[in-house]
C-alpha positions in Angstrom: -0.3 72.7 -250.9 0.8 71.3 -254.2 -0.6 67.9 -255.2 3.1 65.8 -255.1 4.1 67.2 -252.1 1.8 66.5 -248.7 4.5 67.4 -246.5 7.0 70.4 -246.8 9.1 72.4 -244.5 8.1 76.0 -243.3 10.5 78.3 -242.2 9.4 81.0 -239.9 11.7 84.0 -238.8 12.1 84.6 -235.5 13.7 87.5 -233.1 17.2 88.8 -234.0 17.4 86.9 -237.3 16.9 83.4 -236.1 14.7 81.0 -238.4 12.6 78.2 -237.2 12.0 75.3 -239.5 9.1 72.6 -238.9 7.5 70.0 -241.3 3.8 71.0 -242.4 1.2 68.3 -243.6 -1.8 67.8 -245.4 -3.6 65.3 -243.3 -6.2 64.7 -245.2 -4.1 62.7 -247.4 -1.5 61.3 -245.7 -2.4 57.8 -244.2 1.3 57.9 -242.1 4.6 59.2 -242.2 8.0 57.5 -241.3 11.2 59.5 -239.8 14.5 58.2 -239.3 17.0 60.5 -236.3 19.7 61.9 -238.0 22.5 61.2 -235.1 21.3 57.7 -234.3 19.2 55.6 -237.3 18.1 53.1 -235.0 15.6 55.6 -233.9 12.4 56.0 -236.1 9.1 57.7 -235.6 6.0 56.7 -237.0 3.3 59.1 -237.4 -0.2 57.9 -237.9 -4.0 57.8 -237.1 -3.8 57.0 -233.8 -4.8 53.5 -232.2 -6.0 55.0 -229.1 -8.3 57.9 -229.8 -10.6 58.5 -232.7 -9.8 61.7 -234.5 -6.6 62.3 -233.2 -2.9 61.8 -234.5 0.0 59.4 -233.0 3.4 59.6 -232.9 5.3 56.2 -232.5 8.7 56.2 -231.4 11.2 53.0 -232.1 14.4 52.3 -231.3 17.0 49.1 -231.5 14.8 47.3 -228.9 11.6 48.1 -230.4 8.6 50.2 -229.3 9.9 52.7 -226.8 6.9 55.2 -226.7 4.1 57.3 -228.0 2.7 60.8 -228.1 -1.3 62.0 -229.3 -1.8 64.8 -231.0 -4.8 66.9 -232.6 -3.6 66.7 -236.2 -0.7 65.5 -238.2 0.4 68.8 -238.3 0.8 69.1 -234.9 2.4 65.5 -234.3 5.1 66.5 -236.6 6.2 69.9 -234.9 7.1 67.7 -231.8 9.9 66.0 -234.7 12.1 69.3 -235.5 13.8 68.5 -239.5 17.4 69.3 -238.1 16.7 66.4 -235.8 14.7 64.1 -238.2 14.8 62.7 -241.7 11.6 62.0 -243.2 12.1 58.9 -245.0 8.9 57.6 -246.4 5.0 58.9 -247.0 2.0 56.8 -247.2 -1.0 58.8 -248.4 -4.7 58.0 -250.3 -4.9 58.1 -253.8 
């Protein structure tokens, strides 16, 4: 993965011509990620080191009355496949330098 770019979209084909897009991530860099739905901007997601469980990944989910819920995951990798990039916008990066 290039050094500007810690999170891309990979496109996989599938069956009968179908593709499948998903947002990839070098977590090693990336201290969080912010996503914004594309049918309703109240809702954001967070992605981040999770404040539950060392080592893992959490997904934060927002809306117009605030925090509404959160998922762990195994990586940041993973916590962003459950965020599809026809569905979400990703809006901002936060990563080490």
């Amino acid at each position: 993965m290039s050094r500007g770019q810690p999170i891309r979209i990979q496109t996989r084909k599938l069956l009968f011509g179908l593709k499948s897009k998903r947002y990839v991530c070098d977590g090693a860099r990336i201290t969080g990620v912010e996503l914004q739905n594309r049918l309703d901007p109240r809702k954001t997601v967070v992605v981040h080191r999770s404040t539950k469980f060392a080592g893992k990944w959490q997904s934060s989910y927002l809306d117009h009355h605030g925090a509404s819920s959160d998922t762990q995951r195994d990586s940041c990798s993973a916590a962003l496949e459950d965020l599809p990039p026809h569905e979400w916008r990703l809006r901002r990066v936060s990563k080490r330098r």
